[in-house]
KETORTOR-8870 format. One record per atom (N, C-alpha, C, O): x, y, z. Coordinates in steps of 0.05 Angstrom, whole numbers, plus 5000, padded with zeros to 4 digits. Layout:
<pts>
XYZ...
</pts>
This chain:
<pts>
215219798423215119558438214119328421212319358404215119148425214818878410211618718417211018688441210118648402207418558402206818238405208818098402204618118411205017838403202317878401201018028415201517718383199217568372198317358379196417328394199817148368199816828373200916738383203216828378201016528402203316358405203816168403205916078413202116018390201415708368200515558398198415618409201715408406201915268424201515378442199215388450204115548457202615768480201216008479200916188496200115958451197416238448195416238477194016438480195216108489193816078515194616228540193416268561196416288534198316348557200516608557201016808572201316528539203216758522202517068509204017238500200017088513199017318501198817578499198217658522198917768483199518078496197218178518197618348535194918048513193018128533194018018562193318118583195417838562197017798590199418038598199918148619200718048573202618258588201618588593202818758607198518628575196718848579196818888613197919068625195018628628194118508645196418548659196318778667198718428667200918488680201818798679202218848703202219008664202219288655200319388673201419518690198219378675195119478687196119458714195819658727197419218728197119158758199719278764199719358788201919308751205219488753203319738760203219858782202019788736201420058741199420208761199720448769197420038768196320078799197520048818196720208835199119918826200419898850203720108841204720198861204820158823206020378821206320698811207920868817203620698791203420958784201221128790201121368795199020928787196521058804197321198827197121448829198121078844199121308876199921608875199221788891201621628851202621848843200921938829200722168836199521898812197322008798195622158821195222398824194921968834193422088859194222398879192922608879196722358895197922448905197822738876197022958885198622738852198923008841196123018834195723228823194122878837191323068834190723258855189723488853191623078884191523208908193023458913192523668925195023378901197323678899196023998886196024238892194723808859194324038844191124098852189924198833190124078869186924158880188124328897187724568896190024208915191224428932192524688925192624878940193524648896193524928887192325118882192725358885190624978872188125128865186325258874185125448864186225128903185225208929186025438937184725628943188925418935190625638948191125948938191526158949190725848900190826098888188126158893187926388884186126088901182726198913183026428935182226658940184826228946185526408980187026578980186626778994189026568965190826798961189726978948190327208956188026968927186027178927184527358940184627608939183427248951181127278977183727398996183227638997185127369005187427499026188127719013188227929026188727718985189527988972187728168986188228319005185328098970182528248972182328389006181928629010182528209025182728329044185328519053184928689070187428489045190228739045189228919032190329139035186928909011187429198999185529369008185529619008183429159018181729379035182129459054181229679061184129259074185729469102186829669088186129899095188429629068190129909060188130169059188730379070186630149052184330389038184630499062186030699067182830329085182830419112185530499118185130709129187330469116189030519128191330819118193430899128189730909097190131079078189331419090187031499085191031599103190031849106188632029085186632159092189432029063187632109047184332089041182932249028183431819056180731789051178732039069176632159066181232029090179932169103179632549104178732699122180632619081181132839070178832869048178533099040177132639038174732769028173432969038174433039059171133119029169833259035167533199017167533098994165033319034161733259017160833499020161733599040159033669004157933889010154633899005153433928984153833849030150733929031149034179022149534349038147334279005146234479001143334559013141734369014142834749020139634789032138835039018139235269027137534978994135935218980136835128953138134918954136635218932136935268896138735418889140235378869138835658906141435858900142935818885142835918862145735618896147435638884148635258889147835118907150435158871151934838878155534908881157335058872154834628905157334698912159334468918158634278932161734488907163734198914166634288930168234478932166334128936169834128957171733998954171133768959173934028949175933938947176933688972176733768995177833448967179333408988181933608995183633738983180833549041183233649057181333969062181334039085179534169041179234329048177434319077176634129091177434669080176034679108173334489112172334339095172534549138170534339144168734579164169534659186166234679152164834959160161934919145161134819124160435069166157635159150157635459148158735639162155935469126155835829120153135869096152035669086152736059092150136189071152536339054154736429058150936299036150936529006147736528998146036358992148036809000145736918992145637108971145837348977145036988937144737108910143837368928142737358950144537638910142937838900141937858871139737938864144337758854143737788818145537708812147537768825145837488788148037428782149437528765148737738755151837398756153737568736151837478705150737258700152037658692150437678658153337708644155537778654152037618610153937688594152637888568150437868558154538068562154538278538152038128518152337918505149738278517148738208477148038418473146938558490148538478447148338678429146538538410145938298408145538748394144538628362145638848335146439068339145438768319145838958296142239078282140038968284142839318270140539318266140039138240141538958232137239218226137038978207137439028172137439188154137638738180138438698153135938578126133738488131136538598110133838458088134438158090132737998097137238108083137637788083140437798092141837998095141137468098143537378112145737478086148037558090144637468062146237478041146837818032148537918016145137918046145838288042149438268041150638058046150738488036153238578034153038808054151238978057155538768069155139058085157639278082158039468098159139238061160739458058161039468024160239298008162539718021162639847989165639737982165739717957167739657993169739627991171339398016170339228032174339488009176039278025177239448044178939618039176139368073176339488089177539338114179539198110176039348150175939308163174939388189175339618195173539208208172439328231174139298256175439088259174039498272175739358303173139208321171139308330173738998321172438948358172738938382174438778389171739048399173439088427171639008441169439098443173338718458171738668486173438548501175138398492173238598522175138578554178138658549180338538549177238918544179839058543180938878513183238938514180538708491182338608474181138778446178938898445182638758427181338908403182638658384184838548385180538618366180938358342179938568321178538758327180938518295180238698271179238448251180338228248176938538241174538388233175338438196174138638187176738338180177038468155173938468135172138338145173438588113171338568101171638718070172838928066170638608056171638788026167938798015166038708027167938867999165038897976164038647979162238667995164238447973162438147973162138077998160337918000163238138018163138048044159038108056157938318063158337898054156437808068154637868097156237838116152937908104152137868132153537578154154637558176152737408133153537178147156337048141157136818145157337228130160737258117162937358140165337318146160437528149161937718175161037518206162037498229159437428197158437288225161037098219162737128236161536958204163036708203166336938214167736908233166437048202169737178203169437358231171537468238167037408247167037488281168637218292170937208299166737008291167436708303170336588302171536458319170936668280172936588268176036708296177736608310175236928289177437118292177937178322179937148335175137268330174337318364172937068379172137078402172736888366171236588385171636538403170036398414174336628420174536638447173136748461171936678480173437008447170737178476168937288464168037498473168037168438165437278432163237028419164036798413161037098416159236858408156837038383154737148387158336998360155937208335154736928319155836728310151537038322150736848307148037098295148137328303146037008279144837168256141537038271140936808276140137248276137237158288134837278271134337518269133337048257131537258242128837358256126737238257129537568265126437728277124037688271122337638287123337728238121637908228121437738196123337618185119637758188120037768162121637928142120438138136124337908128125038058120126838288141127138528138127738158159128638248188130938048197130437838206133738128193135637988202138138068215139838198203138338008233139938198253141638008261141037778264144638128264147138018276146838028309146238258316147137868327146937848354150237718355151237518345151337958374153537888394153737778418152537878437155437538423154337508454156437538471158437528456157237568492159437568504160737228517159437088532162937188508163036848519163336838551163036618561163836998563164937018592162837338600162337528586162037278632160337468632162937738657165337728661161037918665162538148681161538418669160138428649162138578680162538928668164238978656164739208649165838728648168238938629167538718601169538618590165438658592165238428573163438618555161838508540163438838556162039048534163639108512166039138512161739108489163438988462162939288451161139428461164239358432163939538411165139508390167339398389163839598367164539498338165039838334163540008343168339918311169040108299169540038273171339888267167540178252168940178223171340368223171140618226174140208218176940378220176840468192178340648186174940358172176140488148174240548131174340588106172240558148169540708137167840658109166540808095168440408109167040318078164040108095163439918081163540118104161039988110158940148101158940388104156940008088155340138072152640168082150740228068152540138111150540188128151040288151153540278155149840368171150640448197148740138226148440128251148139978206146539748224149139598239148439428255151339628238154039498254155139688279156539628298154139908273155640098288153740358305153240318328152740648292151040658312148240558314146940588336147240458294144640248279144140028306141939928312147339968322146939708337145839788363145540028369145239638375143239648414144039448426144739228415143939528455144339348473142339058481140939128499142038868477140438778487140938698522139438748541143038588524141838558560145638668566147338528555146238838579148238958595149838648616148938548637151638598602153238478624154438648657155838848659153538488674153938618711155038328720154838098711156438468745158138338760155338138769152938168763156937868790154737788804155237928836157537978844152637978854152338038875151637888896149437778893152937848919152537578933152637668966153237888973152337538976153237599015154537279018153037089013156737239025157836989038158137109069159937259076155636979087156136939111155237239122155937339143153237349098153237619107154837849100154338079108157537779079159437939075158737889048158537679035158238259040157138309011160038248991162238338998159638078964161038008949161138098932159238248930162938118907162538178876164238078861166638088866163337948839164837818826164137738793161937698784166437728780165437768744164237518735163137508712164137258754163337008740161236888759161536958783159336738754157536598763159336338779158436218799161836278768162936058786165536158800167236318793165436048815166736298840169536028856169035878875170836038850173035928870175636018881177935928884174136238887177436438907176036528928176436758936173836338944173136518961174736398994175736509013173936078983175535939002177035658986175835528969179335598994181235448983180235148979180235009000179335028958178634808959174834778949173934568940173834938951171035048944171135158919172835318912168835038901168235098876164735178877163035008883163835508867161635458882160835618860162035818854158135468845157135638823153035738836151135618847153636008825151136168830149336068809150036048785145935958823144835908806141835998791140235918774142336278814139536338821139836538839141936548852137436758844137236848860135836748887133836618886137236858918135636748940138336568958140336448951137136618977138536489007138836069010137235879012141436089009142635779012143935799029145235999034144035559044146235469076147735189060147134999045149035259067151834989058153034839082153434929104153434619075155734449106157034329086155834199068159834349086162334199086162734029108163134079131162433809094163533589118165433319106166233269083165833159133168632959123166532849104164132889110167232699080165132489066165132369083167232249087162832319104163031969110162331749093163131519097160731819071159031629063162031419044161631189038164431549040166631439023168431359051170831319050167431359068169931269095168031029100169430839106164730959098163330779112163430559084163630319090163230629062163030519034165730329047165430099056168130469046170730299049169730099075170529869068168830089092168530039117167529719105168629509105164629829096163529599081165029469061164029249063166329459048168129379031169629099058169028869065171429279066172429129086171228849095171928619092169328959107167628729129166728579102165428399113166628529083165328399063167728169050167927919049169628409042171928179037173327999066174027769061173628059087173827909103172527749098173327619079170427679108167727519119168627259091169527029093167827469061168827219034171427039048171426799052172727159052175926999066175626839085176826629084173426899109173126729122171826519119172626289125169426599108168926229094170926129077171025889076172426249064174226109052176025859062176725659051176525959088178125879102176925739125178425629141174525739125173325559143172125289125171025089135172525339102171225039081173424919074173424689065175925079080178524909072180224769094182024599090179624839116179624809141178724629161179724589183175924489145174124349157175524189170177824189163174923999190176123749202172023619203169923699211173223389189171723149183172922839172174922769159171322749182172522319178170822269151171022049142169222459139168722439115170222479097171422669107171122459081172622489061172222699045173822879041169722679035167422839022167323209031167223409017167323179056166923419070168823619089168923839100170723319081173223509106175123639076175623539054175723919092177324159080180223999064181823819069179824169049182723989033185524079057187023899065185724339066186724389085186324279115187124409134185624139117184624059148188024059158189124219173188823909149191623849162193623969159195623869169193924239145195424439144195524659171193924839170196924649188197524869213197525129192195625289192199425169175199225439159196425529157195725729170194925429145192225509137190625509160188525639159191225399178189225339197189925569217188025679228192925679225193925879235192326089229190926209245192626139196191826419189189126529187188726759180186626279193185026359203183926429233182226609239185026269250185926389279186926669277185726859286189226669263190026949274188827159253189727379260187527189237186427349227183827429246183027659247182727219259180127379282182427549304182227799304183727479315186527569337186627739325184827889332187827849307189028059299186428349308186728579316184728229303181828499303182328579335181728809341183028439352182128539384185028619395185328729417188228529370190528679386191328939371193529039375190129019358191129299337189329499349187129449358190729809348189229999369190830189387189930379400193830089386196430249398195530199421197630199432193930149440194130189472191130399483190330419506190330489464188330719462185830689457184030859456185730319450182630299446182929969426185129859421180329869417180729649404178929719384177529919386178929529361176829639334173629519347171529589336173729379364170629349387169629589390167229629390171329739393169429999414168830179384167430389386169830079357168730299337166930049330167729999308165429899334162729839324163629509311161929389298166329379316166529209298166028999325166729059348164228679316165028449332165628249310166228289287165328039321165927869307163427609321163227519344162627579309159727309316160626959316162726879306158926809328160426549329161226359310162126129313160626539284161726329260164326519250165026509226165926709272168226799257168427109241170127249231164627109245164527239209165227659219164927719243165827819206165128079218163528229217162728249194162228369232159928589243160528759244162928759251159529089237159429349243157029429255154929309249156929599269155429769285155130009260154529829244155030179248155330419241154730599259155830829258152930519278151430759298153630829310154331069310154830669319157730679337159630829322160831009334160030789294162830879286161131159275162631349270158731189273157431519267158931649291161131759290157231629314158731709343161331749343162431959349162331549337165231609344166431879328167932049339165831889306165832109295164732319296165332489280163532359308161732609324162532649341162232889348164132449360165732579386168232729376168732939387169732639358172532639357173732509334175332319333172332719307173332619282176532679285177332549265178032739293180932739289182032439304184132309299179932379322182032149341180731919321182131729312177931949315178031719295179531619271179831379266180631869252182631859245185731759250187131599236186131889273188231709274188331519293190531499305186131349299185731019308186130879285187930709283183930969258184330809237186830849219188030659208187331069218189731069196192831249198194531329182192631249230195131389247195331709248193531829236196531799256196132079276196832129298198431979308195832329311196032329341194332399352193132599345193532189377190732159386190132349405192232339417188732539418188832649441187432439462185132369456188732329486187632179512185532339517183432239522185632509516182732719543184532819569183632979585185832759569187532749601189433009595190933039615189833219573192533289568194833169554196933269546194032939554197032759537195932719513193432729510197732649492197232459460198832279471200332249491197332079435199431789438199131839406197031829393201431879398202831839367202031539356203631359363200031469341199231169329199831179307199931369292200330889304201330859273198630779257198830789233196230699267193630669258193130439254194630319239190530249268189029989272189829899240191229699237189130019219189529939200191929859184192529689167192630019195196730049188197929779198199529619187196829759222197929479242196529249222197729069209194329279222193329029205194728939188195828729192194929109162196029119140199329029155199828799147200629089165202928959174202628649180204028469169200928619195200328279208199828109184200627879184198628199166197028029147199528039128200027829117200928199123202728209099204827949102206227849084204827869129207027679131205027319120205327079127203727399108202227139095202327319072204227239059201227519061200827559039202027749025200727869008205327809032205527969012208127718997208127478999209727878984211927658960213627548976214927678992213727328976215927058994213727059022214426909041212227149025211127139054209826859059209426729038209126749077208026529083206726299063207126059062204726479047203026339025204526449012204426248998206326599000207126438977210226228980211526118962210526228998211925999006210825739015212325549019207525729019206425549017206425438992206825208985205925658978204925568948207725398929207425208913209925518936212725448917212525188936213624998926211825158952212024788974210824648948212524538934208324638941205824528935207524508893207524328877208324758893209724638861211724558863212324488840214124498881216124348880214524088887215323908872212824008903212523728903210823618878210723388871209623808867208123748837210923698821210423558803212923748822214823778801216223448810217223298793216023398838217623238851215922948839217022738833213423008838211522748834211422738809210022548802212822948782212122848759214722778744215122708721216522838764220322628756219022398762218722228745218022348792217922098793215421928781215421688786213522018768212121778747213021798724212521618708214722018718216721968688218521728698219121538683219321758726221521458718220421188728221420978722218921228740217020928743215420838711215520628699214221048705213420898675216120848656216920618650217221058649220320968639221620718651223120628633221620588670221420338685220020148673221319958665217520148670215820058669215219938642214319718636216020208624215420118587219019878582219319688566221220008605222819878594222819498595223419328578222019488621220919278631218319068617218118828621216719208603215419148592216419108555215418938540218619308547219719178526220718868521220018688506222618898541223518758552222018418547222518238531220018438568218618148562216318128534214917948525216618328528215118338498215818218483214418088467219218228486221318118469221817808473222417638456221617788493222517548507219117278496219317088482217217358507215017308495215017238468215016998463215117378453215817368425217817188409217317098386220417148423222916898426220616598430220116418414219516628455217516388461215216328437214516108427214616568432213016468402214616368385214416118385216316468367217516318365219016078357219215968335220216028385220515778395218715538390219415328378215615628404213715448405212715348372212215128362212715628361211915558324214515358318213815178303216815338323218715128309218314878319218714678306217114888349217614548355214014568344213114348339212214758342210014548331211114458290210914278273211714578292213114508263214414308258213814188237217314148280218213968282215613818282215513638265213813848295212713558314210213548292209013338291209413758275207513608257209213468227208213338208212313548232213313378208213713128216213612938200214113088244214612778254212412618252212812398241210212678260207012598261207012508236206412278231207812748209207212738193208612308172207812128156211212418192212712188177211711888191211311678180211411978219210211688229207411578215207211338210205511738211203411718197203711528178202911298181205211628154206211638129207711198132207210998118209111238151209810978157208610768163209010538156206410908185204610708189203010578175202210348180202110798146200410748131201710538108200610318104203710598097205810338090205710048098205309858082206210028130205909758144202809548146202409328155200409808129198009728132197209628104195309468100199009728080198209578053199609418049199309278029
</pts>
């Protein structure tokens, strides 16, 4: 764009700080508005991707609830030291005792002894068999082969089901100890020199038992047990139950509540965040300051109405989420009872189930009512705001087409604006100019009248 500096004569008048000055007031009364209007646009986005958040947040915690699986946890209470115990989700739901007699042990042996780890225990190149649980591993060994040559080549070879390590007793006392990796009566080990070059008898009949592996002995429920392992899960489907001790324990399998009330809380929490959300965006005020950027949006203002609505029509016909412990207080916000929803589950863990997450309910009367579940419905209601193309985000594509709409149009009002302003830049500039030639004429004329006058005076 073309500049002016001076304008000799109309430097007063003519100046770029005037056409600055003219530019400034085009541009308040034409671009500022739009400036405005897309700040307003884009707060409102901003706003919205808050809320749409916060709405997520609340769909995913109906889902949980609304989820049969939660309610297929299980928790297992213990009463005594005995034994620990976990449950599978879905398994049974029962109390019962196990009562240790002894538990299952594993095989140790020792070898007898040795002088040092570094003794040699055979004359030649040979080999030993080992046999435990029914398997036989062959242990090789030649003349240099070591105490702790053989310990390393037990580990080596049998490390699945055996455990050899070297214990020094005694001064001058060093003994090979076998252990069994898995316990039972059939975990009894024996060592055979097959080829008879061992140059001692401390591997073979030299060796002793130290503690005899036995079954474990148990009563579940009074019914005497036996079994090769301390952890036990074939007794009932879903139960993992390890012996820890001897002596009398009572167990309860029950639903987890504490992961059905956790979700519960979850819930009522992200609501409530949502609801102020939507009550600060919402506001109606003549303040400017204070009223909700949403005030005048029905959309927004809808979906906090019907998000309290929705809590007192979901329930199939059979009940409302009121009667499980939920209200709602006079700022909107939500409440649980727990005492209520304990109860409810103490009357009739199956119908609570399927109120919250569908089933079939028994009336009391002889009849069911097949529900699709309070939660199920929710998650339906709400999805039509918040899932893809649903309400908000069809709010939201509103709010960026008119951001898109408001920034064509201050591209072409300033594009307007600079042209317009070239324009008299140019024109301005012609007037400079202009004005520099006639002051130019008029100080050569001055100049000549002068010049004449001064003539007619000598």
């Amino acid at each position: 764009m073309a500049t002016i500096s001076s304008l000799g004569a109309g430097a007063g008048v003519l100046t770029q700080d005037v056409l600055d000055q003219l530019r400034k007031a085009d541009e308040s009364q034409w671009v500022t508005p739009i400036d405005l209007s897309l700040a307003l646009e884009k707060d409102k986005q901003s706003a919205l991707d808050v809320l749409m958040a916060n709405m997520k947040n609340v769909y995913d915690a109906m889902n949980e609830l609304a989820t049969n699986t939660l309610y297929d946890e299980r928790s297992a209470t213990v009463t005594g030291t005995s034994v620990a115990v976990t449950a599978a989700a879905n398994s049974d739901i029962q109390d019962f005792s196990l009562n240790v007699i002894n538990l299952a042990t594993k095989q140790i042996e020792q070898s007898g002894s040795f002088a040092a780890t570094t003794d040699t225990v055979a004359t030649g190149a040979g080999s030993l068999n080992l046999n435990i649980d029914g398997q036989d591993f062959t242990i090789n060994y030649d003349a240099t082969t070591t105490l702790d040559d053989l310990k390393n080549q037990i580990n080596t070879v049998a490390g699945t089901k055996i455990d050899a390590t070297i214990v020094q007793v005694a001064t001058g006392d060093f003994r090979l100890f076998m252990s069994s990796v898995d316990t039972g009566t059939t975990q009894d080990i024996t060592l055979t020199d097959t080829s008879g070059l061992l140059s001692g008898t401390q591997l073979t009949t030299g060796s002793s038992v130290v503690q005899t592996a036995v079954d474990a002995n148990f009563e579940f429920n009074g019914l005497a047990m036996t079994r090769t392992s301390n952890n036990i899960t074939d007794i009932v489907t879903g139960y993992d139950i390890t012996l820890q001790s001897t002596g009398l324990s009572t167990v309860s399998v029950q639903q987890n509540r504490d992961e059905i009330l956790s979700r519960i809380d979850s819930f009522v929490e992200k609501y409530n965040t949502a609801i102020d959300e939507l009550t600060s965006l919402t506001k109606s005020s003549t303040d400017s300051e204070t009223r909700g950027i949403f005030s005048g949006e029905s959309l927004i203002r809808n979906l906090r109405s019907d998000l309290q609505d929705m809590l007192g029509t979901v329930g199939g016909g059979v009940g409302s989420l009121y009667d499980y412990g939920f209200d709602v207080d006079k700022d909107g916000k939500l409440t649980v009872d727990k005492t209520v929803i304990n109860a409810q589950m103490d009357a009739n863990i199956s119908n609570f189930e399927a109120f919250f997450s569908g089933g079939v309910y028994d009336n009391g009367n002889g009849t069911t009512t097949t529900l699709t579940g309070a939660f199920d419905e929710l998650t339906t209601q709400l999805g039509q705001y918040t899932q893809t193309n649903a309400f908000l985000s069809q709010f939201d594509q509103s709010i960026t087409d008119q951001i898109s709409t408001l920034n064509d149009r201050r591209e072409s009002v300033v594009a307007r604006l600079d042209s317009k302003y070239e324009m008299l830049a140019k024109r301005y500039a012609a007037y400079d100019l202009m004005m520099t030639q006639i002051n130019n004429a008029s100080n050569a004329f001055i100049q000549m009248v002068n010049a004449q006058y001064a003539a007619t005076q000598s």
